[in-house]
Every structure is written in structure tokens, then in C-alpha cells.
C-alpha positions, 0 to 999 in steps of 0.5 A: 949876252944881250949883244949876242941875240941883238936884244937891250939890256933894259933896267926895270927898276931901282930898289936900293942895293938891287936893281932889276934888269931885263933882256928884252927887244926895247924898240917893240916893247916902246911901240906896244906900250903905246899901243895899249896907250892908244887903245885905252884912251879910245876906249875911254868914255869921256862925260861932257857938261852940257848947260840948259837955261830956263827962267823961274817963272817959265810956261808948261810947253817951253818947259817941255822943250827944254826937257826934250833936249834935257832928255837927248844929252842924258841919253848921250851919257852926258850931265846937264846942268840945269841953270836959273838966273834969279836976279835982275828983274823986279818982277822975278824977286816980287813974286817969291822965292819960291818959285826956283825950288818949285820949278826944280822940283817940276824938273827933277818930277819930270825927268824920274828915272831917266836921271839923277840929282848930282848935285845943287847950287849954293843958296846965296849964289846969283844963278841957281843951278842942279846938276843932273847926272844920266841913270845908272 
């Protein structure tokens, strides 16, 4: 019957005892699911991490320019991580422990609205990091 209308006779699916079958042209029915295929993953937003470096004890105007560029990849739809290295210098373990959560509190002040707190690093991890995620 399929022969006849120069049509597959194409199995759909296996259930035991049943089996669905299908009188359908198979070259085009490959060739759209493709298509849709292609379609969905051009349509597809994909979400990269991109990564700002800063020190615990960093000056208001060198803040400001990392935020700027915080602000650009948020804008694209991107996360930013936001990463501290907290070890190596004397002067850095001297002045306090403090002074990490106090500047992630400045950058989480200054960015508001524009993103969210995803997520934080571990306390007892050497670089000490928060995710930022863009507004909703």
C-alpha cells in the first residue's frame, strides 16, 4: 500500500504486542525534524560566566571600573563571578577578615536592582568568590 503511493512504511514505536506504524514520505519527515532541530538551537539563549578579579582592599575609582564592566556583561545576560584572592600577602591576613565580606557588601550595594546574589563561595576556600546573576 505504501509501495504504491511511493510512501515508507515507517515504525513509530514498539509496545509489547502492538506496534505503531506510519505511511509517511521518511526523507522529508528526517529533513524537518532537522529543521525544527536547527531552529531550536538558534533560538536557544545560551548564558556564559564571565569572571572580574578584584583585591580585598581595592580603591573606590578602581572599584567603579570593574563595575562598569560587572554592569556590561550583566547587560549581555551573562553571570559574572566576582572573585578575591585572599592569601599570599602578610598585609592582606594583617588587616582583617573582615574586609572581603565588607567589600562584597559594597559590590552587591552597588550593583541593586540591576542583579542578583546567585550564589557564594565556601568560607574555608582560598579565593573567595559570589556569583551575580542579570535581573529578572
Amino acid at each position: 500500500m505504501a509501495a504504491d503511493e511511493g510512501l515508507d512504511l515507517v515504525e513509530i514505536s514498539v509496545n509489547g504486542n502492538t506496534t505503531i506504524t506510519k505511511i509517511m514520505d521518511f526523507g522529508k519527515f528526517k529533513y524537518e525534524q532537522k529543521k525544527r532541530a536547527s531552529e531550536a538551537r538558534k533560538n536557544q539563549k545560551t548564558i556564559e560566566m564571565k569572571e572580574v578579579w578584584v583585591k580585598p582592599f581595592i580603591e573606590e575609582n578602581d572599584l567603579n571600573i570593574k563595575m562598569k564592566k560587572v554592569f556590561e556583561f550583566l547587560g549581555e545576560g551573562n553571570k559574572v563571578k566576582i572573585a578575591v584572592m585572599t592569601r599570599g600577602s602578610k598585609k592582606v591576613l594583617a588587616r582583617g577578615k573582615d574586609a572581603v565580606p565588607e567589600l562584597f557588601a559594597r559590590i552587591l550595594e552597588i550593583v541593586g536592582d540591576k542583579g542578583t546574589l546567585e550564589s557564594k563561595s565556601k568560607p574555608d576556600e582560598r579565593t573567595k568568590s559570589i556569583i551575580i546573576a542579570p535581573a529578572k
